[in-house]
gemmi code that builds the backbone of each chain (N, CA, C; Angstrom):
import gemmi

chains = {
    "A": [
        ("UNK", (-3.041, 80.633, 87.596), (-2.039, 79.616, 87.205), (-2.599, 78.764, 86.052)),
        ("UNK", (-1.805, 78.947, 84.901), (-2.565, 78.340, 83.737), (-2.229, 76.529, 84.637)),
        ("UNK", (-3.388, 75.727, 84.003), (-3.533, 74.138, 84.216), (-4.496, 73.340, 82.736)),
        ("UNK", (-3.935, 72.510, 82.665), (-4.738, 71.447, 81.663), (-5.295, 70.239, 82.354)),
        ("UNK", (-6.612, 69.344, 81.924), (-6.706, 68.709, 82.947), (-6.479, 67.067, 81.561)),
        ("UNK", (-5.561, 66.165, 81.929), (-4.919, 65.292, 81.296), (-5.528, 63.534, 81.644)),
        ("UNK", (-5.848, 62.860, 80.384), (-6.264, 61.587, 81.167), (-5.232, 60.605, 80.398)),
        ("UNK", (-4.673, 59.395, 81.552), (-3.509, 58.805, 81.611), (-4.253, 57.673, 80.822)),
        ("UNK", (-3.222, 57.506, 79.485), (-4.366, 56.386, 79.063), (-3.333, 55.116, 78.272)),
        ("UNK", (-2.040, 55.333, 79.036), (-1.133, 53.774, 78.621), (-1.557, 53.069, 79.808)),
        ("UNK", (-1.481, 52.137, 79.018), (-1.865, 50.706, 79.774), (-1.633, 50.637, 81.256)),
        ("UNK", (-0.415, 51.084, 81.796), (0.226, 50.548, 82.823), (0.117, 51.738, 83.513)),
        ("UNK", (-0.367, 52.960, 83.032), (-0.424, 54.396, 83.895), (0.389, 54.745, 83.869)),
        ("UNK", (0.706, 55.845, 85.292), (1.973, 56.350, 85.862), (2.498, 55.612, 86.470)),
        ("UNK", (3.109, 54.473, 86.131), (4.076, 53.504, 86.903), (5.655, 54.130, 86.547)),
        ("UNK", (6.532, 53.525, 87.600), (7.918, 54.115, 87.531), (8.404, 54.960, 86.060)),
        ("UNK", (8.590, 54.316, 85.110), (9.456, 54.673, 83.666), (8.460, 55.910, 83.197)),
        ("UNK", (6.932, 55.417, 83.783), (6.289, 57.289, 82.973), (6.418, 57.737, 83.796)),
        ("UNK", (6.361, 57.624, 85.276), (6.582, 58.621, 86.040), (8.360, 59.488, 85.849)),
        ("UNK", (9.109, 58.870, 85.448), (10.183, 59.207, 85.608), (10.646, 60.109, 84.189)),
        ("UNK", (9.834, 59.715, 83.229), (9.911, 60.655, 81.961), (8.853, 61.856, 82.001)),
        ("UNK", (8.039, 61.727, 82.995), (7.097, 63.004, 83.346), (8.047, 63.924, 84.403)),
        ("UNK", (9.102, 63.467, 84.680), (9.388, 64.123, 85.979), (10.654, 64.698, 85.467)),
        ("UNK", (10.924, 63.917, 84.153), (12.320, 64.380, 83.344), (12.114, 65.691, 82.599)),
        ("UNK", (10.893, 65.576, 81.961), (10.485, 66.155, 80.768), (9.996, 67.752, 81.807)),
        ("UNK", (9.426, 67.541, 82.772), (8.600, 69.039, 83.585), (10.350, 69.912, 84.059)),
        ("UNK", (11.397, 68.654, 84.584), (12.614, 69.240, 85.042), (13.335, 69.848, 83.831)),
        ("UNK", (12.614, 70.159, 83.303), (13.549, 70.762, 81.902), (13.045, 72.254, 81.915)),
        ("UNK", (11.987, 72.602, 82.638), (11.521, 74.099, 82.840), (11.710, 74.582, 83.950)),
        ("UNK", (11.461, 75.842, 84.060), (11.980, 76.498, 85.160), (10.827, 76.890, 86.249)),
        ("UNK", (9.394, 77.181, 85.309), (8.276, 77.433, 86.255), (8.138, 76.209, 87.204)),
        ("UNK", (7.302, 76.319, 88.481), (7.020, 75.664, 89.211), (5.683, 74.452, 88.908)),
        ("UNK", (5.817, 73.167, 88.695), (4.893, 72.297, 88.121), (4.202, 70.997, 88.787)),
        ("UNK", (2.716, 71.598, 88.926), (2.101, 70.250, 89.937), (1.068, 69.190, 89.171)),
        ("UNK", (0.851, 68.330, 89.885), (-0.019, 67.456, 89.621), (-0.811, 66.768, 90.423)),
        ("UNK", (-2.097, 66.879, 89.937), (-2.944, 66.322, 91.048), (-3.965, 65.273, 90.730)),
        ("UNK", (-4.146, 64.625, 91.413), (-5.212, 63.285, 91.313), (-5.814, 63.389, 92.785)),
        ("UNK", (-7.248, 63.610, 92.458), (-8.112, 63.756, 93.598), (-7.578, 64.718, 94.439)),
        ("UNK", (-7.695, 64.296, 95.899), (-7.290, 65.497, 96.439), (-5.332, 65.685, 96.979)),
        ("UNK", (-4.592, 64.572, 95.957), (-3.546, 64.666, 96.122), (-2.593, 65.661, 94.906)),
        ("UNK", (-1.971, 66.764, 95.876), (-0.967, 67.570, 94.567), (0.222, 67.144, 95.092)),
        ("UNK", (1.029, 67.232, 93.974), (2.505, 66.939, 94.053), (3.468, 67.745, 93.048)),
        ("UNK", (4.403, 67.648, 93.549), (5.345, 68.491, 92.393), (5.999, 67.427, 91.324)),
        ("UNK", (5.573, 68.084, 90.297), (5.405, 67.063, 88.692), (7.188, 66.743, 88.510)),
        ("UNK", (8.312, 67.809, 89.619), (9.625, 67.421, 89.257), (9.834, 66.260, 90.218)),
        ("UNK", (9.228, 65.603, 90.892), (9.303, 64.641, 91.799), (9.468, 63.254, 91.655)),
        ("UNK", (10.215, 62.568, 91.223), (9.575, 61.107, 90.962), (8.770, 60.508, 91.719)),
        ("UNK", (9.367, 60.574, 93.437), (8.542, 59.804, 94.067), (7.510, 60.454, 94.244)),
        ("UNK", (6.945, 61.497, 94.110), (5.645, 62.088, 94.410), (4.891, 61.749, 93.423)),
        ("UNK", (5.077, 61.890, 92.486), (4.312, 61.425, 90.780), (3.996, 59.853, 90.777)),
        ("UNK", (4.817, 58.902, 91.479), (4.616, 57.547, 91.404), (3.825, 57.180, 92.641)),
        ("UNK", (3.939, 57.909, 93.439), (2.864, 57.941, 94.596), (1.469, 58.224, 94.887)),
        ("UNK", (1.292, 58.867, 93.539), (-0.055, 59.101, 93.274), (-0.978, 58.347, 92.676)),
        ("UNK", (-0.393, 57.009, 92.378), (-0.207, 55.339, 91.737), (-1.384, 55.672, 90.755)),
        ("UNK", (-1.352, 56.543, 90.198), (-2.737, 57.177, 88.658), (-2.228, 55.914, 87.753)),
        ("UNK", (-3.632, 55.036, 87.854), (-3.509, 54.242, 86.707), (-4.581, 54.985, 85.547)),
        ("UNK", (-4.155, 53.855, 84.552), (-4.886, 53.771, 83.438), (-6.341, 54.436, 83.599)),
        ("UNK", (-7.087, 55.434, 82.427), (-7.885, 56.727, 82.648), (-7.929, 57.579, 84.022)),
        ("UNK", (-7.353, 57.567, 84.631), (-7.393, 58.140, 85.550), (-7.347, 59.835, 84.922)),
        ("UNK", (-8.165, 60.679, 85.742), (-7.802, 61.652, 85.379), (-6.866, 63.233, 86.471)),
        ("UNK", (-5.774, 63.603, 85.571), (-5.030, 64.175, 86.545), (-5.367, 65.941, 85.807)),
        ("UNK", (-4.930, 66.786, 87.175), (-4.627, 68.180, 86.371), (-2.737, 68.554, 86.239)),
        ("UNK", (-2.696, 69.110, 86.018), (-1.341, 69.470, 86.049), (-1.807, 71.311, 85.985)),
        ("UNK", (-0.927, 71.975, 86.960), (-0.802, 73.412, 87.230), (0.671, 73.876, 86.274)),
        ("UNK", (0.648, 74.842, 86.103), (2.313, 75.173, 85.867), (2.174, 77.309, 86.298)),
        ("UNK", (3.361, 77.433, 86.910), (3.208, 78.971, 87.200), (4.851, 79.304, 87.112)),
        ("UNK", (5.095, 80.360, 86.271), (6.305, 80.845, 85.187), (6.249, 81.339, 84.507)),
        ("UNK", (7.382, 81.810, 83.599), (7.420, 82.272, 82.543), (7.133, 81.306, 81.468)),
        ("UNK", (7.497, 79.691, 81.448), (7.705, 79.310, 80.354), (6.401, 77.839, 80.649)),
        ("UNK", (5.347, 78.268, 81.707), (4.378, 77.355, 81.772), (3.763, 76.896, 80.830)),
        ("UNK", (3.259, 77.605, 79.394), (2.239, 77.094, 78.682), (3.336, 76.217, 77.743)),
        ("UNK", (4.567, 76.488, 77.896), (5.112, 75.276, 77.051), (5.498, 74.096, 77.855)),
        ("UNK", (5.625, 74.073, 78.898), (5.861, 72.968, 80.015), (4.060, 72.323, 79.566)),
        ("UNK", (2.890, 72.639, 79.725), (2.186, 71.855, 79.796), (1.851, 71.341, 78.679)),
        ("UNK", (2.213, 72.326, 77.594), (2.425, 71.586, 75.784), (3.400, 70.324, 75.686)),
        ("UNK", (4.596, 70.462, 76.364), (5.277, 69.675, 76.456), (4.391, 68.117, 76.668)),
        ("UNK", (4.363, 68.433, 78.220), (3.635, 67.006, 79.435), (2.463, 66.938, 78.404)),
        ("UNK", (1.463, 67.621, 77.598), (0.190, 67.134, 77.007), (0.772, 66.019, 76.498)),
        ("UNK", (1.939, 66.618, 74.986), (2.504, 65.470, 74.246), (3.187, 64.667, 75.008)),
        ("UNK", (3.413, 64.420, 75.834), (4.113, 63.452, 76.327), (2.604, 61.891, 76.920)),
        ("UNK", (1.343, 62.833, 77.178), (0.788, 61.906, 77.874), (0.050, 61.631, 76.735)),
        ("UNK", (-0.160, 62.343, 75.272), (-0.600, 62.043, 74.500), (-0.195, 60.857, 73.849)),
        ("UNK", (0.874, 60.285, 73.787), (2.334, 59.639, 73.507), (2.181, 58.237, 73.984)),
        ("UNK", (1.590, 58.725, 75.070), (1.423, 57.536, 76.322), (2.997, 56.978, 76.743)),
        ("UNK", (3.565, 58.367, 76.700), (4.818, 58.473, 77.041), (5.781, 57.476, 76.126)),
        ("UNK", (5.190, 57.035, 75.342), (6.015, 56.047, 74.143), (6.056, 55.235, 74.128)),
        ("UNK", (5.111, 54.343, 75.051), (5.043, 53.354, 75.184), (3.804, 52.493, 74.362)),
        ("UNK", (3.777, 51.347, 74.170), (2.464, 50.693, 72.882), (2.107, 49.911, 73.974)),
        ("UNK", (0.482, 49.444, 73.713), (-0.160, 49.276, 74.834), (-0.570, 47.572, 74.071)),
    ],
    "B": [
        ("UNK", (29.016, 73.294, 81.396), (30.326, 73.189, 81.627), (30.775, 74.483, 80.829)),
        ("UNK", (30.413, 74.565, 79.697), (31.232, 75.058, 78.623), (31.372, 76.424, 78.930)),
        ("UNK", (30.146, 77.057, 79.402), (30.180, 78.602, 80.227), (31.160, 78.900, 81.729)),
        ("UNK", (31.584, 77.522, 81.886), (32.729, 77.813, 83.307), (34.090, 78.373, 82.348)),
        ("UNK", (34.334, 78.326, 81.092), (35.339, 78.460, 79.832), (35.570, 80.251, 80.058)),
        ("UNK", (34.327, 80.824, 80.234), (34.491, 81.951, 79.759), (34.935, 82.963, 80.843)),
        ("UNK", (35.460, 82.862, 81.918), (35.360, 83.263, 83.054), (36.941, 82.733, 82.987)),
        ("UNK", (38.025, 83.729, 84.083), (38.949, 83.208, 84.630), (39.460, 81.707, 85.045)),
        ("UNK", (40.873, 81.799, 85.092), (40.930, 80.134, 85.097), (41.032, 80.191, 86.461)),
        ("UNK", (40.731, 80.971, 87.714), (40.633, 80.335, 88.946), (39.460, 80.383, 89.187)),
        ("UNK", (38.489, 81.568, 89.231), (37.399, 81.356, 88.684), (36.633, 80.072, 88.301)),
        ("UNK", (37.099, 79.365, 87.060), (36.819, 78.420, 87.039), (36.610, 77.488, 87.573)),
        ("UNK", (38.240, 76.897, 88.084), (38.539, 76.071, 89.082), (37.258, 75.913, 90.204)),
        ("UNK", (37.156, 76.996, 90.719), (35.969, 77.458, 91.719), (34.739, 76.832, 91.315)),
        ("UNK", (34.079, 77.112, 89.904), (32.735, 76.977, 89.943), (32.272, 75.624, 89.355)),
        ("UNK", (34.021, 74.932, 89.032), (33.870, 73.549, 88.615), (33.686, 72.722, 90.030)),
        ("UNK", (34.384, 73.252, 90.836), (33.940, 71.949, 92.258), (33.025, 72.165, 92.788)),
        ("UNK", (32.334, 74.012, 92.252), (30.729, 73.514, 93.149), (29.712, 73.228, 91.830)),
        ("UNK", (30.163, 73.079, 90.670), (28.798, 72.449, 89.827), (29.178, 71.225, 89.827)),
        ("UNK", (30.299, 70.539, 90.492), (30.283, 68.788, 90.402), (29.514, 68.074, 90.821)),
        ("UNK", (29.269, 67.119, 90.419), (28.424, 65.733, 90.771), (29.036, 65.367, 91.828)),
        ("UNK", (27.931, 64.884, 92.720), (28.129, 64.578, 94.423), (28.013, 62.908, 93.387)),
        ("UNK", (29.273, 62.053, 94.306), (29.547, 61.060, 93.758), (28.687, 59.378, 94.730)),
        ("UNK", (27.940, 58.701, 93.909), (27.110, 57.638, 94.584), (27.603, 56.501, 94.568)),
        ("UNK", (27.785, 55.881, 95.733), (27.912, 54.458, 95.993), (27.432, 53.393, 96.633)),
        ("UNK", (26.703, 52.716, 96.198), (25.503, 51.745, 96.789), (26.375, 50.629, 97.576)),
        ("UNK", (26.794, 50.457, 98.450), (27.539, 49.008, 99.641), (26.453, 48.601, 100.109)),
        ("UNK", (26.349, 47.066, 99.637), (25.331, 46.099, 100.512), (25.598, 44.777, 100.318)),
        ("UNK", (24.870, 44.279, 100.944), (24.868, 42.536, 100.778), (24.568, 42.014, 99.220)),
        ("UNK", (25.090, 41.392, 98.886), (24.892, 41.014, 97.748), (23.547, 40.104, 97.370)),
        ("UNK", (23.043, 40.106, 96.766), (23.182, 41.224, 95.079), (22.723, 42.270, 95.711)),
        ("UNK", (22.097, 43.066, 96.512), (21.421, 44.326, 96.724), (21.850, 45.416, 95.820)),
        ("UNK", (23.123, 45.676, 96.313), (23.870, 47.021, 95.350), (23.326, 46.708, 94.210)),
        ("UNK", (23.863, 45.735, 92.961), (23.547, 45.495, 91.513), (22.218, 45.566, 91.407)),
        ("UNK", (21.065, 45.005, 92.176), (20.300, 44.501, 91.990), (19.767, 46.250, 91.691)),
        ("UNK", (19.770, 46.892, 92.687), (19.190, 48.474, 93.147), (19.848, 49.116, 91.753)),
        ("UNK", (20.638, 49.055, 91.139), (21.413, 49.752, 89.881), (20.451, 49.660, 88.869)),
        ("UNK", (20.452, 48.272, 89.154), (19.344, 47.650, 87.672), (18.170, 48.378, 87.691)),
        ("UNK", (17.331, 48.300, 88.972), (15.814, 49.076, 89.154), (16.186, 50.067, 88.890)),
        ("UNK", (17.271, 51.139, 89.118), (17.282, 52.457, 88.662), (17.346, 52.623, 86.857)),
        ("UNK", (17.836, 51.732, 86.386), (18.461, 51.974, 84.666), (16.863, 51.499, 84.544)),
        ("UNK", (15.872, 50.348, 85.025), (14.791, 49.973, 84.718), (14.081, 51.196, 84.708)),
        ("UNK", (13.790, 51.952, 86.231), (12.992, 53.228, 86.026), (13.285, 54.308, 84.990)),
        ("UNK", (14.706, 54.278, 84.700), (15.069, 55.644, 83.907), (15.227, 55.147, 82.542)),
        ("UNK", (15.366, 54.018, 82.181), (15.728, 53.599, 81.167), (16.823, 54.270, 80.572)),
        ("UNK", (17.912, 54.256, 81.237), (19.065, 54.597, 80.536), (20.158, 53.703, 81.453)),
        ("UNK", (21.124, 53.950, 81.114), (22.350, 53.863, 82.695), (22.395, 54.572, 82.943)),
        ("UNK", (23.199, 54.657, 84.462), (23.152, 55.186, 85.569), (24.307, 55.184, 85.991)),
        ("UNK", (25.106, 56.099, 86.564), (26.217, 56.478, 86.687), (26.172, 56.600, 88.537)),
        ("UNK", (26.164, 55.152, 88.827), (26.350, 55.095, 90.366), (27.033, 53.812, 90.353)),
        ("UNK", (27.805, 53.815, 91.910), (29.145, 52.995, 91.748), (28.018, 51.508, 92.468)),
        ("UNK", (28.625, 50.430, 92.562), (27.772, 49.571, 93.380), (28.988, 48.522, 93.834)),
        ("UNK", (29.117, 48.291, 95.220), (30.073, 47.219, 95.405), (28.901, 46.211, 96.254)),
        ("UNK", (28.920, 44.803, 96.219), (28.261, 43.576, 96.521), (29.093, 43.352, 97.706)),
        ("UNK", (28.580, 43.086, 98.489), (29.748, 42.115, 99.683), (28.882, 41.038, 99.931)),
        ("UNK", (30.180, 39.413, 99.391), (29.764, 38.813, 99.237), (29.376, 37.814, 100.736)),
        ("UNK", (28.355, 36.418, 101.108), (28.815, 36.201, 101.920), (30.097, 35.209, 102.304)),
        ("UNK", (30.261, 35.676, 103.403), (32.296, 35.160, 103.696), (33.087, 36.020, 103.478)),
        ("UNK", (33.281, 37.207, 102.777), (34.048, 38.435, 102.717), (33.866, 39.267, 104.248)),
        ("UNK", (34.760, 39.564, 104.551), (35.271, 40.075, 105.606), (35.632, 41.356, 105.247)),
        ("UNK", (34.394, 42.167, 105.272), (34.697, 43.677, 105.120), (36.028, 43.977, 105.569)),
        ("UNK", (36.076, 44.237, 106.875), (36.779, 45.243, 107.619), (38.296, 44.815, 106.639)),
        ("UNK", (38.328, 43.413, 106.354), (40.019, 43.259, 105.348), (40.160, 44.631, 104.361)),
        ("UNK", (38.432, 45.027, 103.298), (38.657, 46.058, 102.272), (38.667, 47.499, 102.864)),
        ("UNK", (38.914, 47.635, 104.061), (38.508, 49.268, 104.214), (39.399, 50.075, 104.054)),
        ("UNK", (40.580, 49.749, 103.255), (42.021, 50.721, 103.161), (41.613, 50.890, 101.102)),
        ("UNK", (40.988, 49.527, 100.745), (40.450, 49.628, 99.645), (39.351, 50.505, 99.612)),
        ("UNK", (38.591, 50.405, 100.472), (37.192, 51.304, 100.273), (37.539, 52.779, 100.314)),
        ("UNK", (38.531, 53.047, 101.183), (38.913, 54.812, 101.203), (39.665, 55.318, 100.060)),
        ("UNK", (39.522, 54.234, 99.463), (40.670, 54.657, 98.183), (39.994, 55.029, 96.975)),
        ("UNK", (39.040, 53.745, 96.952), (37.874, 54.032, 95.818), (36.825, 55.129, 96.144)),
        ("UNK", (36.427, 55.108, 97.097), (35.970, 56.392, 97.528), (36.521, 58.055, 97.111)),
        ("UNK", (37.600, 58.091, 97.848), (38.351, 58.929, 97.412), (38.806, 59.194, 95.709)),
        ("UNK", (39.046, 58.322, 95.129), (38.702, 58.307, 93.672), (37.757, 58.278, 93.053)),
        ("UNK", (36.504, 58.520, 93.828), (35.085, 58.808, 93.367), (35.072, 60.115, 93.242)),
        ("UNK", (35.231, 60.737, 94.023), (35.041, 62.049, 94.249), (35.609, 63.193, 92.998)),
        ("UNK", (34.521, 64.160, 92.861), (34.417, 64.735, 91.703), (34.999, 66.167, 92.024)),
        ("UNK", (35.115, 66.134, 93.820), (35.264, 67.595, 94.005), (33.999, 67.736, 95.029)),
        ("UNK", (32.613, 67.288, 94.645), (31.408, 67.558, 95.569), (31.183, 66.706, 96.601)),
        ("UNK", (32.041, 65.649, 97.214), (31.754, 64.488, 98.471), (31.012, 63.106, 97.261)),
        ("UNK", (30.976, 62.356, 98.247), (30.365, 61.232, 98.220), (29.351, 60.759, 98.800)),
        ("UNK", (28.042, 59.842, 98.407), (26.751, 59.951, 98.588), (27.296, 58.357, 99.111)),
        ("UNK", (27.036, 57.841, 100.611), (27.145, 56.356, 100.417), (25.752, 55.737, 100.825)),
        ("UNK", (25.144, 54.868, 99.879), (23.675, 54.296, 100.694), (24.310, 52.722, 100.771)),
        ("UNK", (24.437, 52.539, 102.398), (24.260, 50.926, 102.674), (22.802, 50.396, 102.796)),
        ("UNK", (22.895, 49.296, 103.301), (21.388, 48.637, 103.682), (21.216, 48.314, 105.195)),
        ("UNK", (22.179, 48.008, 105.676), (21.595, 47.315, 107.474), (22.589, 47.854, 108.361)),
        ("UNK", (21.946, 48.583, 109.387), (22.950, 49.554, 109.876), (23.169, 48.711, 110.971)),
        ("UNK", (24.683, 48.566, 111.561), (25.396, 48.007, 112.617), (25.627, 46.721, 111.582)),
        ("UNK", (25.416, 46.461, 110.145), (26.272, 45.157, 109.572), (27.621, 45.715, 108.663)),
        ("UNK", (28.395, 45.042, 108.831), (30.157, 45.437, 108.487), (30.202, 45.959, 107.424)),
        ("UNK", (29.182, 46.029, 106.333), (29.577, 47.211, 105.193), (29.228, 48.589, 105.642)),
        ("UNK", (27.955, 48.876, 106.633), (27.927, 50.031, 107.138), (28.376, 50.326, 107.900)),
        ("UNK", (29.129, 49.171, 108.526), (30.576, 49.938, 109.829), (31.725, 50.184, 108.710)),
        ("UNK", (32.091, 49.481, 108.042), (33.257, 50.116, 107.278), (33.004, 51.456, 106.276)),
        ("UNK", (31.997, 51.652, 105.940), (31.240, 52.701, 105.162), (31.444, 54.036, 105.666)),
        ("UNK", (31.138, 53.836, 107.269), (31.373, 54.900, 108.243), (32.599, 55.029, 108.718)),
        ("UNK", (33.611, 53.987, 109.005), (34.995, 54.147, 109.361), (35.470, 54.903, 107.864)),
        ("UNK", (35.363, 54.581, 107.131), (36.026, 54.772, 105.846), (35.377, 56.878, 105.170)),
        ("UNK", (34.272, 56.793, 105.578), (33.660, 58.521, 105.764), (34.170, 59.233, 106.531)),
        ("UNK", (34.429, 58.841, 107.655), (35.634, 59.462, 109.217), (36.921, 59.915, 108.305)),
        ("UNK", (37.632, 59.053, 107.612), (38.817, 58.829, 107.040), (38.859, 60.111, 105.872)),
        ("UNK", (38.325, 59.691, 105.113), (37.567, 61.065, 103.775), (37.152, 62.024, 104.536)),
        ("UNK", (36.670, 62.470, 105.730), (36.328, 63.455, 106.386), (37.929, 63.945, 106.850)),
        ("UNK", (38.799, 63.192, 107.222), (39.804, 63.538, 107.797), (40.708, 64.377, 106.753)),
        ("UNK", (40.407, 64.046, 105.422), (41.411, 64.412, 104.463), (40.137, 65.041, 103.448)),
        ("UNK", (39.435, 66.061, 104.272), (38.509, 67.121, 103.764), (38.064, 66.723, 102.728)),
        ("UNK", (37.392, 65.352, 102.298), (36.561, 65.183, 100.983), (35.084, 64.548, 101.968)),
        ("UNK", (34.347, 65.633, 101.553), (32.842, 65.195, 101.906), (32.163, 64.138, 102.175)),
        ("UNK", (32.237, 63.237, 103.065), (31.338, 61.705, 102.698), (29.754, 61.372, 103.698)),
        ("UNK", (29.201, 61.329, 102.802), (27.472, 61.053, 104.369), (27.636, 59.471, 103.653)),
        ("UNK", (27.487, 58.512, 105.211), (26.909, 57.746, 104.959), (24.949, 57.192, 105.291)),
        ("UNK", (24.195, 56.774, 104.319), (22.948, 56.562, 104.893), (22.790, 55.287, 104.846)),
        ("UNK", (21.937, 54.600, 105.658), (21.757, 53.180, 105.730), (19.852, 53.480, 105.653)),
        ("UNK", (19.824, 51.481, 105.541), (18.272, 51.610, 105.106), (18.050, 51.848, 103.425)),
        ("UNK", (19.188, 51.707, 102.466), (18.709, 51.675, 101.673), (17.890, 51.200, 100.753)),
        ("UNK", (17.203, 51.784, 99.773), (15.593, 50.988, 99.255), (15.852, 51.477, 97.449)),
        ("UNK", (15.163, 51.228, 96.982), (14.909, 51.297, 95.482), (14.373, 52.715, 95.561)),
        ("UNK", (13.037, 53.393, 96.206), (13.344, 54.652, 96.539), (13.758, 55.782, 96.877)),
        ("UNK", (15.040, 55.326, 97.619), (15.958, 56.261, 98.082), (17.042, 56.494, 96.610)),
        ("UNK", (17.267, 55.469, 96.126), (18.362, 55.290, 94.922), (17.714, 56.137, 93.729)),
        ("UNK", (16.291, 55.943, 93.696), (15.655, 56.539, 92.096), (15.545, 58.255, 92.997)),
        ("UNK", (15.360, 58.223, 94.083), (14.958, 59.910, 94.464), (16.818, 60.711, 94.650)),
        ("UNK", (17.721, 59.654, 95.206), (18.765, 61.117, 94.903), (19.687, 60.993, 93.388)),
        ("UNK", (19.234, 60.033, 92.508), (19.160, 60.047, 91.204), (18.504, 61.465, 90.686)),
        ("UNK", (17.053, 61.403, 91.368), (16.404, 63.087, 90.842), (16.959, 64.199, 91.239)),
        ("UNK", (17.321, 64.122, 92.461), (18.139, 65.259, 93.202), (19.749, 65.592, 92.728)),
        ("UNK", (20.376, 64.773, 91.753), (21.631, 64.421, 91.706), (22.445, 65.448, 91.861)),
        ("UNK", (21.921, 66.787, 91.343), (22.505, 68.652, 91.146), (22.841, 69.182, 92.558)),
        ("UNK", (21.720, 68.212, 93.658), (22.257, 69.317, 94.493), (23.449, 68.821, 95.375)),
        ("UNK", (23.977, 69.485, 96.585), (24.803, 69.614, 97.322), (24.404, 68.404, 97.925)),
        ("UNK", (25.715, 67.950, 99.012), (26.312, 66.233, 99.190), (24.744, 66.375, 100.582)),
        ("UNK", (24.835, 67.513, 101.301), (23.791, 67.655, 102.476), (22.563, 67.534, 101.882)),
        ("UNK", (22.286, 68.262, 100.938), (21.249, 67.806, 100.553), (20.502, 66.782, 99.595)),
        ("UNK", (21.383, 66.106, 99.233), (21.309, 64.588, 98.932), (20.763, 63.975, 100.145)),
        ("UNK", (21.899, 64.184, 100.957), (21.689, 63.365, 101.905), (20.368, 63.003, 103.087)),
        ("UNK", (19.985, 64.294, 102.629), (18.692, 64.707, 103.430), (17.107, 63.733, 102.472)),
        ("UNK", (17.419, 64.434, 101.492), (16.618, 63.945, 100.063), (16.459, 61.955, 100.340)),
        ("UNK", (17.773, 62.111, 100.861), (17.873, 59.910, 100.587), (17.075, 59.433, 101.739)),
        ("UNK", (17.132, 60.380, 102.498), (16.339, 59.740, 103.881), (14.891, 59.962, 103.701)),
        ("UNK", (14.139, 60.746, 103.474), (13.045, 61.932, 103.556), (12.701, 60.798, 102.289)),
        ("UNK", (13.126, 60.687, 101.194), (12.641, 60.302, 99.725), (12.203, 58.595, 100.424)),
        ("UNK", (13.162, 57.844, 101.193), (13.071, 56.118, 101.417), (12.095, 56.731, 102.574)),
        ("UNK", (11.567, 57.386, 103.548), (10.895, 57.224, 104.642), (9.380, 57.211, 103.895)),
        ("UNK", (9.325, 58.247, 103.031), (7.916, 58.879, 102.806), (7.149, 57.326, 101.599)),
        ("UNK", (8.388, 56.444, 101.484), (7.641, 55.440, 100.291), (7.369, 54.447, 101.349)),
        ("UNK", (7.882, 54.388, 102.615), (7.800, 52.825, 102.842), (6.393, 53.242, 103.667)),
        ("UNK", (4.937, 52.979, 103.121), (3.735, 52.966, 103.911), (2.871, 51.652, 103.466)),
        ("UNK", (1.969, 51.998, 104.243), (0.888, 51.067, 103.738), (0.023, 51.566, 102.494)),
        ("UNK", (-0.415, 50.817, 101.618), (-0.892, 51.251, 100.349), (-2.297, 50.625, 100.326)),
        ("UNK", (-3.070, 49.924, 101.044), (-4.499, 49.587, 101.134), (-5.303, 49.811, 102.506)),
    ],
}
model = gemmi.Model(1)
for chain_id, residues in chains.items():
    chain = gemmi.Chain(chain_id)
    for i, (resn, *xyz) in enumerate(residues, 1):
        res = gemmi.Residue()
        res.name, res.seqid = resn, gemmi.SeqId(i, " ")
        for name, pos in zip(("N", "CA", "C"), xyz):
            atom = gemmi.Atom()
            atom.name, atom.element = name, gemmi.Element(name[0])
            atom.pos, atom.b_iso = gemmi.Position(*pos), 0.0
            res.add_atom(atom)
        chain.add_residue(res)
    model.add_chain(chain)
structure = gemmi.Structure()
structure.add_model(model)
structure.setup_entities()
């Protein structure tokens, strides 16, 4: 299962609004997409699972993806966390 | 939508009431409903296409429940109606449920759930595609699994 391993580095983390544009942006593919912090995985289409994993600031997460169209789902989520989801810190 | 076009017009008909939007309506004490709308447009940053009625205090539900089956019933897209109250055995979730009996009677789908939370509202927001049961399942399962202890 291709995975990248991603560090959360807006200010405020995965709080609600990134969690919810991480959970927007993975629901746009069809492969199956997780995320994990420590020994918690969750499914990256989840809001509440993604905000439950309360990943602040550097924290570091992996994200899995398994599909046809995985390596662009995690190209996607890179730029997105690269982005810091668009938010200015 | 535009691919239900290419297919027969009963056909159609058909695959338009099962790709419809299961229709949401937040009933609570006021402000709750509005208040829960807002946290959702806050998390998603957009609007949000869920209904919200306030009951204020001194309003006497049980007077709106010929109103509530109506708006209800004019919610409906074809896929039922999603209702989240807040305090179960208080008069918006007795009329919520008299008024689902009623829409049940005249075959339009209605679950009511009580206990509603800011989690339950942002999780069948995520779920919004699927079927009215499984919303309904999603609203409970999504508000149980947030309310823990966090230290």
């Amino acid at each position: 299962m291709p995975q990248i391993e991603l560090i959360v580095s807006n200010k405020l983390g995965l709080h609600a609004r990134a969690a919810a544009k991480l959970t927007k942006t993975a629901s746009q593919f069809a492969c199956e997409i997780f995320i994990t912090k420590e020994a918690r995985r969750v499914n990256a289409k989840s809001i509440m699972g993604v905000m439950m994993l309360a990943a602040g600031k550097d924290t570091t997460v992996t994200i899995e993806a398994e599909g046809g169209d995985a390596d662009q789902a995690l190209q996607e989520i890179k730029a997105l966390f690269d982005d810091k989801f668009g938010e200015q810190d | 939508m535009a691919k239900e076009y290419i297919v027969g017009a009963e056909d159609s008909l058909v695959k338009q009431a099962n790709t419809a939007t299961v229709a949401i309506l937040v009933m609570a004490h006021a402000p709750l409903a509005t208040a829960l709308k807002e946290v959702a447009e806050h998390v998603f940053g957009e609007a949000i296409d869920i209904t919200t009625i306030d009951v204020l205090p001194g309003a006497c539900a049980v007077d709106s429940s010929d109103a509530l089956v109506a708006r209800l019933t004019d919610l409906d897209r074809g896929a039922g109606v999603l209702v989240l109250t807040d305090l179960p055995g208080a008069s918006p979730a007795n009329i919520c449920v008299q008024a689902a009996q009623r829409l049940n009677e005249s075959a339009i789908d209605c679950a009511v759930i009580t206990g509603v939370n800011a989690s339950m509202v942002v999780r069948v927001l995520s779920y919004r595609k699927q079927p009215l049961e499984v919303l309904a399942q999603q609203a409970v399962e999504g508000a149980r699994q947030t309310v823990t202890r966090l230290n």
